[in-house]
SEMI-719837 format. One record per residue (C-alpha): residue in one letter; x, y, z. Coordinates in steps of 0.1 Angstrom, whole numbers, padded with zeros to 4 digits, always signed. Example, Ala and Ser with C-alpha at 12.3 -4.5 7.8 and 13.67 -1.06 7.14 Angstrom:
BEGIN
A+0123-0045+0078S+0137-0011+0071
This chain:
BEGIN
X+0647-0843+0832X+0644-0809+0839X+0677-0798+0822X+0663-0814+0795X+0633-0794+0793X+0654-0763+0792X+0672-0774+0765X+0646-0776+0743X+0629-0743+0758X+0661-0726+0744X+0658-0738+0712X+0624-0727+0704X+0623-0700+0675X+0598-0676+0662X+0584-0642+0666X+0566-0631+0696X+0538-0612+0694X+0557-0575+0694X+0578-0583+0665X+0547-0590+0647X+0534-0560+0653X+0558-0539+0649X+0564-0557+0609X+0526-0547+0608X+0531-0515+0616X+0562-0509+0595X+0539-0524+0563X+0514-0501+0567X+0538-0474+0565X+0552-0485+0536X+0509-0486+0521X+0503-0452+0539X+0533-0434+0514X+0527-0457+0488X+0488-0457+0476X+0485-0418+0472X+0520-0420+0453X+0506-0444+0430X+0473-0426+0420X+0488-0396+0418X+0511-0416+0386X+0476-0429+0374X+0458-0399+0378X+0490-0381+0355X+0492-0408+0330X+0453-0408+0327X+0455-0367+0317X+0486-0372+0296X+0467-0398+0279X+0434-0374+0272X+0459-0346+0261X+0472-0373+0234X+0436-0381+0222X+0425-0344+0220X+0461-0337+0196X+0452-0369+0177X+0415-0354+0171X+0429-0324+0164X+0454-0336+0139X+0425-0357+0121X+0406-0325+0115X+0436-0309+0100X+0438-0340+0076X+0402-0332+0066X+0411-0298+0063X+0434-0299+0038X+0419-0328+0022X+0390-0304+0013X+0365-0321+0038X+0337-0298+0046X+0320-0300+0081X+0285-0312+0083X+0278-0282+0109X+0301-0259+0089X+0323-0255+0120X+0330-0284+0131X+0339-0320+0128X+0328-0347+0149X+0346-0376+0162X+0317-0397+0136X+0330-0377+0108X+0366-0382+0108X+0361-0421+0116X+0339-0419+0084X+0363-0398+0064X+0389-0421+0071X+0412-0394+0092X+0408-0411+0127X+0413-0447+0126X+0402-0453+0166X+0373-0482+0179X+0341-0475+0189X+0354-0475+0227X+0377-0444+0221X+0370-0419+0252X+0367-0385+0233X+0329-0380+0220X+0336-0340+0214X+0340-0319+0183X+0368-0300+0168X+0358-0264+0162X+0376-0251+0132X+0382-0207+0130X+0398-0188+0108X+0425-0164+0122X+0428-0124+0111X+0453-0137+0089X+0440-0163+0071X+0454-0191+0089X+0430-0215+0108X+0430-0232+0140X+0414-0268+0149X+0400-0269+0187X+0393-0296+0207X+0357-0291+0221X+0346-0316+0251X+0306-0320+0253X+0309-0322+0293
C-alpha cells in the first residue's frame, strides 16, 4: 500500500506556487515595457492625425481662395464657412473648431494659417 501511494505522489503535475510567481512577475514585465510604448504610438498617431486636419483646413481655404470666396471677418475663414462653401466636406464631430487666417506676403503671394481657438 504504501508503494502504491508513492506511485501516485510521483505522478502528480502542476505548478507550485514559485513557478507561479515567477510567470507573474515575468508578465508584468512584459506590461511594465509595453503600456508606455503603446501610448507613446497613440499619443504620435493622435498629433499626426491633428497635423492632417489643420493641412486639410488649410487646403479648404485655398479652394475658397481661388474660388473668389471672401471671408466673413475679412481675414479669415472659419471651419462653418468652408462646410458651407462646400470646400470642407467633414461632420459635425470634426475636432478642429479654429480659423484659417489668410496674409498677403511682400510679394503678393498669400499664405493660409491654421489658427487654434485654445
Amino acid at each position: 500500500m504504501l508503494t502504491r501511494m508513492k506511485k501516485m505522489l510521483k505522478k502528480e503535475k502542476g505548478f507550485t506556487l514559485v513557478e507561479l510567481l515567477a510567470v507573474i512577475a515575468i508578465l508584468a514585465i512584459i506590461v511594465a515595457i509595453a503600456v508606455p510604448t503603446i501610448g507613446n504610438v497613440i499619443s504620435k498617431s493622435e498629433e499626426k492625425a491633428t497635423t492632417a486636419n489643420e493641412e486639410l483646413v488649410e487646403n479648404a481655404a485655398r479652394l475658397a481662395d481661388v474660388s473668389d470666396v471672401t471671408p466673413a471677418t475679412g481675414s479669415a475663414y472659419t471651419i462653418g464657412e468652408l462646410k458651407t462653401a462646400g470646400f470642407l466636406d467633414v461632420g459635425d464631430d470634426f475636432e478642429l473648431k479654429g480659423t484659417v487666417l489668410v496674409e498677403t506676403t511682400t510679394d503678393g503671394g498669400k499664405t493660409f494659417t491654421y489658427t487654434d481657438p485654445k
